[in-house]
C-alpha positions in Angstrom: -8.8 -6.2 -19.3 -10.0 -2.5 -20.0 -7.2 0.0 -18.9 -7.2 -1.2 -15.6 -3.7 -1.8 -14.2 -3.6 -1.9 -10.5 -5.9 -3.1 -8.1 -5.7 -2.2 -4.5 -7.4 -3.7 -1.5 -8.3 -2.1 1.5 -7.6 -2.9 4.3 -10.9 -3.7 5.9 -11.2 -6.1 2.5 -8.0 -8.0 3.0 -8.9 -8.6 7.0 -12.8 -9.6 5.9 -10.9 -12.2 2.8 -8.8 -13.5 5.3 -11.6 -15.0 7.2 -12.8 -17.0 4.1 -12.7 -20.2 3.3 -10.9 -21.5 0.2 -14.1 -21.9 -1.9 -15.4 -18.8 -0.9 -11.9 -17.0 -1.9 -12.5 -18.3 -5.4 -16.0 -17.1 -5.6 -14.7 -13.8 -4.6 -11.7 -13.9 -7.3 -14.0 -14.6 -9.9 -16.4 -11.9 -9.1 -13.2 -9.2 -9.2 -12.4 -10.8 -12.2 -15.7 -9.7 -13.9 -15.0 -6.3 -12.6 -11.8 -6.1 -14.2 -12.8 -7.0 -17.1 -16.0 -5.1 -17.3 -15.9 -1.8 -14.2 -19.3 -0.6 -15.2 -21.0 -3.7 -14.1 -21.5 -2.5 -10.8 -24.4 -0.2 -9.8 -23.2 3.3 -9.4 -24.5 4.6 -6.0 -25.4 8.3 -5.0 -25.4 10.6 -1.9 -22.8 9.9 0.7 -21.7 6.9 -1.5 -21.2 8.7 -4.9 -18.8 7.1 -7.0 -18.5 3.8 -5.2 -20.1 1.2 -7.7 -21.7 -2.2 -5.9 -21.7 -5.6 -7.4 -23.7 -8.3 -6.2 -22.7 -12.4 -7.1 -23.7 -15.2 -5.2 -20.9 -17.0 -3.2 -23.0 -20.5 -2.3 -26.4 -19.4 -1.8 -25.7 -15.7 0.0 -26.4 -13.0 -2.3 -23.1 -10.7 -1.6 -22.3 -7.0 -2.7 -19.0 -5.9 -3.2 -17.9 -2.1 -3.0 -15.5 -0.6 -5.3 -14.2 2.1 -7.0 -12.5 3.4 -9.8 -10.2 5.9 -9.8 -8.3 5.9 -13.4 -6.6 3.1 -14.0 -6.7 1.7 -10.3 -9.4 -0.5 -8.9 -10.2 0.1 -5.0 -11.7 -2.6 -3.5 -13.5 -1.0 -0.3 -15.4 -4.1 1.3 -17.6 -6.9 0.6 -20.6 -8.8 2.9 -23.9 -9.4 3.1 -26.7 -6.5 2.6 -27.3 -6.4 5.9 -26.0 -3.2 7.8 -23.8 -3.1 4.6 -24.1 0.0 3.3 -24.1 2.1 6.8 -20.8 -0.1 7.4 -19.7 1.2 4.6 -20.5 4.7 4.6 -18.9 4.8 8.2 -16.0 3.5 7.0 -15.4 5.9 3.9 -16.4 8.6 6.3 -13.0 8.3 8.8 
């Protein structure tokens, strides 16, 4: 891992992981993994979502983005989905 010591989940994420599926839970493990191991992988966004970074994996054969951010040594974990409505989910939700 690269410097990254704590990982926090919020709690949007940890309802939306609950409702997985065993096999899905992996894919998503694996995918936070990569993060954790590599933070810049992500696509940095910009306007009302600056500094949140986006991944995209496949879990089966959805395409799904995960949201995150780094603040120094701490990885956020915002929410994950599909892209649909994603990204005005999730600047409503950073907006409260």
């Amino acid at each position: 891992m690269t410097g990254i010591y704590e990982l926090i989940q919020s709690p949007l994420f940890g309802r939306q992981k609950k409702k997985l599926k065993k096999n899905q839970v992996k894919f998503l493990d694996d995918a936070i993994h990569k993060i954790m191991d590599a933070p810049e992988l992500g696509e940095q966004k910009i306007g009302d979502l600056m500094g949140v970074r986006v991944f995209k994996f496949r879990m089966g054969k959805d395409q799904i983005l995960l949201a995150y951010e780094i603040l120094e040594k701490t990885l956020y974990l915002y929410t994950f989905g599909v892209h649909e409505n994603f990204y005005r989910d999730l600047k409503k939700y950073r907006s409260r």
